[in-house]
VEXKEMAR-874468 format. One line per 4 residues: for each residue x, y, z of C-alpha. Coordinates in steps of 0.2 Angstrom, whole numbers, plus 5000, padded with zeros to 4 digits. Layout:
BEGIN
X Y Z ~ ...
This chain:
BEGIN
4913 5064 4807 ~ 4923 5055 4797 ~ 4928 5036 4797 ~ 4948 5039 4800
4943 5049 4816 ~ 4945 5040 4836 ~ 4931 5029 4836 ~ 4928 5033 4855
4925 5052 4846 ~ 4913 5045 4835 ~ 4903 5035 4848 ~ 4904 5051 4860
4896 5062 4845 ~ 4882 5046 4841 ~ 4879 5048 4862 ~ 4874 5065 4862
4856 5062 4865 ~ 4860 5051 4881 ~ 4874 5065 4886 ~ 4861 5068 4904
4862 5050 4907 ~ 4880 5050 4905 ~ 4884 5062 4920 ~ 4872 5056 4930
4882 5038 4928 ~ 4895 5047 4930 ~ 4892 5059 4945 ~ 4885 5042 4953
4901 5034 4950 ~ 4911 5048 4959 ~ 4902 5046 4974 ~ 4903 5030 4975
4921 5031 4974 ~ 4925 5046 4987 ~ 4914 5034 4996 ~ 4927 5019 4993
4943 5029 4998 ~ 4936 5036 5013 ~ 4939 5023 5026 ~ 4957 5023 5023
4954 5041 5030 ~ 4945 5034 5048 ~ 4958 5019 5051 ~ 4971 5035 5053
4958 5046 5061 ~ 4954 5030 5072 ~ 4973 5028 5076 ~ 4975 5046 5078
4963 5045 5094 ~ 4970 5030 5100 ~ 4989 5037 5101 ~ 4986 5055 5105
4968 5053 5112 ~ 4963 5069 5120 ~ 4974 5078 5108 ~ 4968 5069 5093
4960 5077 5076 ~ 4942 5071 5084 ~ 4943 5082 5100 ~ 4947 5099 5089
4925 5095 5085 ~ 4923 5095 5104 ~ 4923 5077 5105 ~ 4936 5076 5119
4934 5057 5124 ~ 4941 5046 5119 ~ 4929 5031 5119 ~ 4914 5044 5111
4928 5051 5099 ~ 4927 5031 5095 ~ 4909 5031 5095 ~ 4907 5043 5084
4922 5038 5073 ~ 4909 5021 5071 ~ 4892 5030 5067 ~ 4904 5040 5054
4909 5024 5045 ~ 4893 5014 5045 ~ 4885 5031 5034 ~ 4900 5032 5023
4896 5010 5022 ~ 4881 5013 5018 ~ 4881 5028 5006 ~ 4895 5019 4997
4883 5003 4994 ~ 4869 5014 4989 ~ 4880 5025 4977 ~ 4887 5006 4970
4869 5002 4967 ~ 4864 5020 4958 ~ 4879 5017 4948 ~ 4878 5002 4941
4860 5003 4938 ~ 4863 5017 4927 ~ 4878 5013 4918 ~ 4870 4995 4914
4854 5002 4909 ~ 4864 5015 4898 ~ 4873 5003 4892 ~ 4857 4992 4886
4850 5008 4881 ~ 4864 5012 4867 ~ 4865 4993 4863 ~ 4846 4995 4858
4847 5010 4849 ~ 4864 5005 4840 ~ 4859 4990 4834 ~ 4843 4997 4828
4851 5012 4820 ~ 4862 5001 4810 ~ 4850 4990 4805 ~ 4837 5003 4797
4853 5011 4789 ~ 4857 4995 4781 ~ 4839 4993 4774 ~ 4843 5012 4766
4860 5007 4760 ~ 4862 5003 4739 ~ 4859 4985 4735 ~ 4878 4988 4730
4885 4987 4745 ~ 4877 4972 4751 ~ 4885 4964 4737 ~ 4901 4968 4743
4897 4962 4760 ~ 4892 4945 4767 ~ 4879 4940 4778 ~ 4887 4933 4790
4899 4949 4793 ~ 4884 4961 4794 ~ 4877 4948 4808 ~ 4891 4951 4814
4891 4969 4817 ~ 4872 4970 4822 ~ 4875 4954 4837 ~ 4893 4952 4843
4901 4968 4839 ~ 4886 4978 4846 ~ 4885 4966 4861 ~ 4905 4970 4864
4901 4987 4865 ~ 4889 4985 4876 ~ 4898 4975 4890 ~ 4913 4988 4890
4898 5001 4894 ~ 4892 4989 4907 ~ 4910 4988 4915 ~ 4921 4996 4908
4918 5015 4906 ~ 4912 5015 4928 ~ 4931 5007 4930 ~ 4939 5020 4920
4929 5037 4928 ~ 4932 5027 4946 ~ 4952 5026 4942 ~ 4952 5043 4937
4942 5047 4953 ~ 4953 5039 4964 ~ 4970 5048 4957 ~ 4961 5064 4958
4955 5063 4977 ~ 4970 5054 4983 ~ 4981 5066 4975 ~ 4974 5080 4981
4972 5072 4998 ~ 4990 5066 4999 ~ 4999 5084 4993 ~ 4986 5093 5007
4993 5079 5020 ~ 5012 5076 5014 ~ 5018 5084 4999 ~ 5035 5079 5002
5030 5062 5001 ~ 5016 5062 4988 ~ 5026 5064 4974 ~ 5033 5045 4978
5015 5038 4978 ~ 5014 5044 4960 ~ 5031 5040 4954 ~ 5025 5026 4946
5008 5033 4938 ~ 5017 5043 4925 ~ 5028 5027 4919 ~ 5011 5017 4918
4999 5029 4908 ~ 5014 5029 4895 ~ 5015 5010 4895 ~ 4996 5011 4894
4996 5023 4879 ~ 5007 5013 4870 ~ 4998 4998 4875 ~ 4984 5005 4866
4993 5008 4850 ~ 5002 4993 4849 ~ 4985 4980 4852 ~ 4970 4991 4844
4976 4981 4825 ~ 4975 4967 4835 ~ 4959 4969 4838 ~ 4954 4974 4825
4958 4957 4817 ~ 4950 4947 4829 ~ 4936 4957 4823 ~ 4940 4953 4807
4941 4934 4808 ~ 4926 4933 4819 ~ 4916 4941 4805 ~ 4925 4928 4794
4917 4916 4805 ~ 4901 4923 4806 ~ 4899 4923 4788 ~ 4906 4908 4784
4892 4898 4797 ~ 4879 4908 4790 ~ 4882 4901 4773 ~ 4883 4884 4777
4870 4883 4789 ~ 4860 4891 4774 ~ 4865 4877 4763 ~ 4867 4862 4774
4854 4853 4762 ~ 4869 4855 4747 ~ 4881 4851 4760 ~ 4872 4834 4765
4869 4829 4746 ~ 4885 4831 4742 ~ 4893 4824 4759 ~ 4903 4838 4761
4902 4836 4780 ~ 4920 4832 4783 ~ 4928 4845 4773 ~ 4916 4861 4779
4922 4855 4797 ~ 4937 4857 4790 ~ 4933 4874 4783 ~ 4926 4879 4800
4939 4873 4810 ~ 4952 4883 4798 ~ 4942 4899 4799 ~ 4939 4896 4820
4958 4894 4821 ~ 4961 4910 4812 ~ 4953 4918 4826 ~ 4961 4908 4839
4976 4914 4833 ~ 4973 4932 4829 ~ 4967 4933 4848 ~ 4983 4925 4854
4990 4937 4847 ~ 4981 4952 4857 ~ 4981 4938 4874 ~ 5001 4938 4874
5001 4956 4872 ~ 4988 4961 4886 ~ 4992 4949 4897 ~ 5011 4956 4898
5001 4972 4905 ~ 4995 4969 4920 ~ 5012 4963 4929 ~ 5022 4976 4921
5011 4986 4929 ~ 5011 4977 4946 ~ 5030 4982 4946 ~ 5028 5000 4944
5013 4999 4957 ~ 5027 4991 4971 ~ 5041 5004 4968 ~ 5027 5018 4973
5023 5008 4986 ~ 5036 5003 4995 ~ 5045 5021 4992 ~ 5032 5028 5001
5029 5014 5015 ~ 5049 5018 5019 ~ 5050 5035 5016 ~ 5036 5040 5025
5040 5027 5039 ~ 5058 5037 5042 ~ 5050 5053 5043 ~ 5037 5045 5056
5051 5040 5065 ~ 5057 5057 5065 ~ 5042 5063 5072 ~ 5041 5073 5057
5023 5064 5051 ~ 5009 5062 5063 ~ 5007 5042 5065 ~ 4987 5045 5061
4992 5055 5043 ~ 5006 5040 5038 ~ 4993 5025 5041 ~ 4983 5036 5030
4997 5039 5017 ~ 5001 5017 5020 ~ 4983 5011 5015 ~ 4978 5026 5003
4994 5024 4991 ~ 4990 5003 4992 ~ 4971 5013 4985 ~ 4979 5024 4974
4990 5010 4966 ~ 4981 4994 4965 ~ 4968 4996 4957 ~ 4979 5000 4943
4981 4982 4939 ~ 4965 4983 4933 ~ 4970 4997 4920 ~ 4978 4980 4908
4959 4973 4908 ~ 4952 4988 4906 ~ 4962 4993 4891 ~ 4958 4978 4886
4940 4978 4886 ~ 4940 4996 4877 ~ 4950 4991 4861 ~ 4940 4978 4860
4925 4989 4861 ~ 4934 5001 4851 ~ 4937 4990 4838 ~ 4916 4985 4837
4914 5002 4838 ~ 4923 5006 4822 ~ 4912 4992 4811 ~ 4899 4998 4819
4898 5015 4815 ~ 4906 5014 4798 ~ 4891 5006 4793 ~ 4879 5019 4803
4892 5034 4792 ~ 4893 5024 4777 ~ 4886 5037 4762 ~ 4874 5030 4750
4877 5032 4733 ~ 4861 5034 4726 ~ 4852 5049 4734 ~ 4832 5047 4735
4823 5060 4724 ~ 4809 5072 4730 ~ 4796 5069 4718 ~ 4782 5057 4722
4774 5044 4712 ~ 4755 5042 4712 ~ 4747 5026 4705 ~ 4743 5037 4690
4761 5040 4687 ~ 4764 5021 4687 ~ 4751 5019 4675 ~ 4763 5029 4661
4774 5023 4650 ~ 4792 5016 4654 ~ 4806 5021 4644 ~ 4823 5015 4645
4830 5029 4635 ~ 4848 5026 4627 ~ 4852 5016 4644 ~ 4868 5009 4648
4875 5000 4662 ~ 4891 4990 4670 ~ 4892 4981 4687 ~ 4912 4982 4684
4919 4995 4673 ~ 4922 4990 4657 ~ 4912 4976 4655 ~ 4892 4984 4651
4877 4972 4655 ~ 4867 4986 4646 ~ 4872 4993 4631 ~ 4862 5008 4622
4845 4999 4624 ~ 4832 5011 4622 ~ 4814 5003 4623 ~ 4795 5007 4628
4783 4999 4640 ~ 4767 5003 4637 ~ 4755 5008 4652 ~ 4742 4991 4654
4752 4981 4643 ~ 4762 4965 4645 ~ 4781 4967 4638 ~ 4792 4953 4641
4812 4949 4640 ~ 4823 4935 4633 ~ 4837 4931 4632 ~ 4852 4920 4636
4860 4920 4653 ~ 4869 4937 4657 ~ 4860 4945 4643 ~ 4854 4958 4654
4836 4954 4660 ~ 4834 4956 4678 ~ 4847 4970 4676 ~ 4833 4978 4667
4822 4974 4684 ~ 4835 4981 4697 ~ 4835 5000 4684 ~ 4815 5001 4686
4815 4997 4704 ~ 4830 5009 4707 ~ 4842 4996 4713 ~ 4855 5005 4703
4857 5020 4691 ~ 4861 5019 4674 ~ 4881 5024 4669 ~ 4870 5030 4653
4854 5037 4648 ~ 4839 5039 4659 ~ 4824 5028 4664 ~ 4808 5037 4665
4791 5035 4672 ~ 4778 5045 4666 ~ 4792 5057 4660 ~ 4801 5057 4673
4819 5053 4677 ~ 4817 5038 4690 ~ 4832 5047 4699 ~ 4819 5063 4703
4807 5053 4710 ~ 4806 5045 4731 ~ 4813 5026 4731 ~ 4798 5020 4742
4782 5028 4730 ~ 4792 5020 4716 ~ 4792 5003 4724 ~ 4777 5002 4732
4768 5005 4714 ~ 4780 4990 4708 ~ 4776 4970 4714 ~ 4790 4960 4712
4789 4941 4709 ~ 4807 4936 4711 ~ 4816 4919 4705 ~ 4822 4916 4722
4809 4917 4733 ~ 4811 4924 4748 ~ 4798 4918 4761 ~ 4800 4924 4781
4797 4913 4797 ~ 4781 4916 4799 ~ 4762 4909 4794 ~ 4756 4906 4776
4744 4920 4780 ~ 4759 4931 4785 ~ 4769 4929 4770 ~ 4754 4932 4758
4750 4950 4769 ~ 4771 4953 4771 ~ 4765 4968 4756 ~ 4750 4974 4766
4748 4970 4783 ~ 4729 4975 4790 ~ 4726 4965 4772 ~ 4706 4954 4777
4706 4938 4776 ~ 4693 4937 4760 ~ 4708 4945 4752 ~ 4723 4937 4755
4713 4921 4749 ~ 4709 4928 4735 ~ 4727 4934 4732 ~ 4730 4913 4734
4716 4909 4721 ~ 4722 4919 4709 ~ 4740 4914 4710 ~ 4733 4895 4712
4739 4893 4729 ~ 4723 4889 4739 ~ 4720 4874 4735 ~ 4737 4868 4743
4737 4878 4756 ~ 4720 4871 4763 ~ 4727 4855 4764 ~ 4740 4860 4773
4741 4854 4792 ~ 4735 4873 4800 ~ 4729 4879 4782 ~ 4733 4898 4780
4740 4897 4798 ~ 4754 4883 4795 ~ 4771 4890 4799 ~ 4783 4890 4784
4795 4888 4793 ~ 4815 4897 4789 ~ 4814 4904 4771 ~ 4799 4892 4769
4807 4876 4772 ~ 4793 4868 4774 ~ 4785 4870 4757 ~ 4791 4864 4738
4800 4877 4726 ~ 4781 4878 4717 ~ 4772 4881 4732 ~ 4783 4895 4740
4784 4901 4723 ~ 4763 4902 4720 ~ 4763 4911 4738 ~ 4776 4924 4731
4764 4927 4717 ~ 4749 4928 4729 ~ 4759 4940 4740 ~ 4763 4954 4724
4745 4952 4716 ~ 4737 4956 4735 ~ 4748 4973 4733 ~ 4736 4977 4718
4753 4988 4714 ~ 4751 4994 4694 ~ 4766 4988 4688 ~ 4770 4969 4692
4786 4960 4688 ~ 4787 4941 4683 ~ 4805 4935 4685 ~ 4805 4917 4681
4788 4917 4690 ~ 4783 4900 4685 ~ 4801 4890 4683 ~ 4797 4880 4699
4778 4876 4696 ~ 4774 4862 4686 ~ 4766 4863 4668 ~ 4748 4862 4673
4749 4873 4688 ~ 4757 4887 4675 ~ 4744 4887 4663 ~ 4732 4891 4677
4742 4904 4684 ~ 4743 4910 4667 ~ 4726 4912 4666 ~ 4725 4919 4682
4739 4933 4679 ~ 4730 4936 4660 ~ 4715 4941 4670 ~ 4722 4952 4678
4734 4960 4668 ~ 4721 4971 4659 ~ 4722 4981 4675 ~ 4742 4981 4677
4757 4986 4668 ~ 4766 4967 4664 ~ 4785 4964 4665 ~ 4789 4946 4663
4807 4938 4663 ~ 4807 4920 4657 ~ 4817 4907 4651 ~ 4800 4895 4646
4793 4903 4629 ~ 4776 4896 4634 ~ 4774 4908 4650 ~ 4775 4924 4638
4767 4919 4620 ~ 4754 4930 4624 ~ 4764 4944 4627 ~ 4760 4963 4619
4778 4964 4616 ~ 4794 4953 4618 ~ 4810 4958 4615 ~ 4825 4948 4616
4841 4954 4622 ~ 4858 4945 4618 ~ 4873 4954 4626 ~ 4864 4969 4632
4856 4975 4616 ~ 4839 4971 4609 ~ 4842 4961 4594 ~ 4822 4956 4590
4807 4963 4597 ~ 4785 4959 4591 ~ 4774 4946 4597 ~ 4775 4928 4598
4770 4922 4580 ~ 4778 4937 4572 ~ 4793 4930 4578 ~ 4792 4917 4576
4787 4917 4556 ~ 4804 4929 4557 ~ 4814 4914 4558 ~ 4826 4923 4570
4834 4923 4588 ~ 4816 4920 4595 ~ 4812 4908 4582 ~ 4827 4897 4584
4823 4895 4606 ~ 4807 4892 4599 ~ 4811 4875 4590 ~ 4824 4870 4603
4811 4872 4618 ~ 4795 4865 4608 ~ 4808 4849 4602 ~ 4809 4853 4583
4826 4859 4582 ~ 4842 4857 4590 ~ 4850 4869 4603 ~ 4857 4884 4594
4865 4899 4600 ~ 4853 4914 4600 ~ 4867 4925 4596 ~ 4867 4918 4577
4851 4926 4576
């Protein structure tokens, strides 16, 4: 269904599979109603039998006296007490547990759709908003489905039976009951149209907030060293007042509601108390029926002044609704293939054949580079910043698809083959290390869960991360803490490194692998990863010469074409690009731009 459609349309289709739940709430719901409106019905019975006694409604059921007429009148009322309070209970329980039900499934829905979502969009989105959708707006949702939806099916309920009821008992007279009803569903209508922007702007700015706390929660260490407290108080304060104000926007609106309503609700009423009075006067309206038609239009009526709260509640729900499932519809723009990828397949050659490639139109990160990587061997990029590197790293794990040419493994167009074989023969070692809240242990066996402990500690060795990790306070047990907090930039970087060798993927990518280790600690992971590399197909990003001089192949890229590619020494007898970073990182020249190469 698409995005422009009601999103009460779209969160009816997502339902389908709780549709039983939905009527049983509902019928609960009913009941409890009929159940609520009904005494009204035995104060006039009950006045009935006090005026007219024998002759009252209660002797036509062979009940003639009076005082059992009472009796029975009581024993009537305490079952309708007492089947209203059980039908409250049903209801309640099952709209509440629908509603934690759909809050569940909703939240994880659009959280495993996110994970299938391009890396794209999650550049076009922030953190904080998508926090956003997955907690407050799923929670908003979530409490009008707790409340609101029994309100709305009871109103309904309620002008259903007392309609009915008062055009069976008084049709000259009902039609003044409901006098005012048509008056407010119009108001209500154009309530509706006039505050759903609204909301969605308070949804707007509490994502702004959202985002915004994440961020500098995220960087709080920045925001002390630079003792930027004050002004990101400031930022905070501005962005908080933002919402303040959209939502006093939507409060002055939907506060107007309810006593413009309570105006309309008091000409029905008192239209009907008078009316219905003068023809009870006239002996044209059984006392009995007009204390009925008195307390069932005040039932009919009041509850009306709920209609402002309820409305609001579902455009506020509406409004989550809509950033919810526009994410749940949103399309992904890179279809997985059908073909799988065996280890043997990883083991091929990679070809970047002809490829080109721009974030932003106009303005290619790629240009025509067409290159091979040998199966077992150890091929590495450099380059200046923006030159294309990592680029390179998000085509071969399929984070994007090139505008031009085709990347290939074992022959095959990466865009054939499934997303998940090809990434699960691919270990990554990023330059921003991602570490989660959990143990050492955990975050070495995040790649392969029911991994034994002989080798995740041999992972650690190999990536030169056991030593340190045994002196931590709990050893392989210590908690990182958030995003590894706990531990330096070299030791959260070793235990990335320790967590893509215990994948024993075929392909390994080194991106700026060892920028945060010091000099020592990267020759021994050099030798470590030159040990094992006979087994692995190489890719290694690097700004430090030293990491990749033993490199099968190195080429350097400058503006998204290859401008040099050999080994170390050949390079560096070329006198080129390569040579020239070469003498600036070894100290025996001064910087020079690569691109003079």
């Amino acid at each position: 269904m698409p995005a422009s459609s009601s999103p009460l349309r779209r969160l009816w289709r997502y339902t389908r599979p709780y549709r039983a739940h939905v009527i049983l709430a509902t019928v609960w719901s009913v009941l409890n109603k009929a159940m609520d409106i009904a005494p009204p019905f035995l104060i006039g019975i009950a006045i009935d039998v006090v005026v007219r006694r024998e002759g009252s409604f209660l002797a036509g059921t062979g009940i003639t006296d009076p005082r059992m007429q009472l009796v029975a009148l009581a024993g009537l009322t305490l079952a309708v007490w007492a089947l209203e309070s059980l039908f409250e209970y049903l209801a309640k329980v099952a709209w509440r547990n629908l509603a934690q039900t759909i809050q569940h499934e909703l939240r994880v829905d659009t959280y495993a759709k996110l994970q299938e979502l391009d890396v794209e969009f999650f550049e076009r989105r922030t953190t904080g908003d998508l926090i956003a959708v997955l907690n407050d707006d799923v929670n908003q949702l979530e409490r009008f489905l707790d409340v609101g939806a029994n309100e709305v099916i009871q109103m309904a309920t309620t002008v259903v039976l007392i309609g009915a009821a008062f055009f069976a008992i008084a049709p000259g007279v009902a039609w003044l009951a409901f006098l005012p009803i048509p008056l407010i569903a119009g108001g209500s209508f154009r309530f509706q149209r006039t505050i759903e922007p609204r909301y969605a702007a308070v949804r707007e700015e509490a994502a702004s907030i959202s985002a915004l706390l994440s961020t500098n929660l995220g960087g709080i260490a920045t925001i002390k060293a630079f003792t930027a407290e004050a002004r990101e108080v400031e930022r905070i304060a501005a962005a908080s007042d933002a919402y303040r104000r959209a939502n006093r926007s939507a409060i002055t609106l939907s506060s107007a509601f309810s006593p413009l309503i309570r105006i309309a609700i008091l000409v029905g009423f008192t239209a009907t108390l008078v009316w219905g009075g003068f023809l009870a006067l006239d002996g044209r309206l059984n006392v009995g029926l007009y204390s009925v038609m008195v307390f069932l239009t005040q039932r009919l009526l009041w509850p009306l002044t709920r209609l402002g709260e309820t409305f609001d509640l579902y455009q506020r729900a509406m409004a989550s609704t809509r950033r919810i499932l526009d994410i749940v519809d949103t399309t992904i723009d890179l279809p997985d293939g059908e073909l799988p990828v065996t280890r043997a397949d990883a083991m091929s050659p990679i070809r970047f054949e002809h490829v080109s490639f721009a974030y932003v139109p106009g303005f290619r990160v790629l240009d025509d580079l067409h290159l091979t990587v040998e199966p077992g061997s150890t091929t590495a990029f450099v380059g200046p910043t923006g030159s294309g590197k990592t680029t390179i790293v998000k085509l071969l794990l399929r984070f994007y698809d090139p505008d031009d040419g085709a990347v290939t493994l074992a022959g095959t167009d990466l865009r054939d083959v499934r997303r998940g074989d090809l990434r699960r023969q691919i270990a990554l070692v990023g330059q921003d290390v991602y570490l989660f809240g959990g143990t050492v242990r955990d975050n070495i066996a995040y790649g392969v869960p029911d991994a034994s402990r002989r080798d995740i500690e041999n992972a650690a060795r190999a990536a030169e991360a056991h030593e340190f990790i045994t002196e931590l306070p709990d050893g392989y047990d210590t908690v990182v803490g958030e995003r590894g907090q706990k531990l330096s930039g070299g030791q959260r970087q070793r235990l990335s490194i320790a967590r893509a060798l215990l994948t024993d993927a075929p392909i390994m990518i080194l991106d700026e692998a060892t920028s945060a280790v010091d000099n020592e600690t990267e020759a021994a992971i050099q030798r470590s990863l030159r040990a094992v590399a006979h087994r692995r197909t190489m890719i290694v990003i690097a700004h430090r010469l030293s990491t990749i001089r033993h490199a099968d192949a190195i080429h350097v890229l400058v503006d998204g074409r290859i401008v040099e590619s050999g080994r170390h020494e050949e390079l560096v007898a070329a006198g080129g690009a390569y040579a020239q970073l070469w003498r600036v990182q070894t100290g025996e020249g001064a910087s020079i731009d690569p691109r003079r190469g």
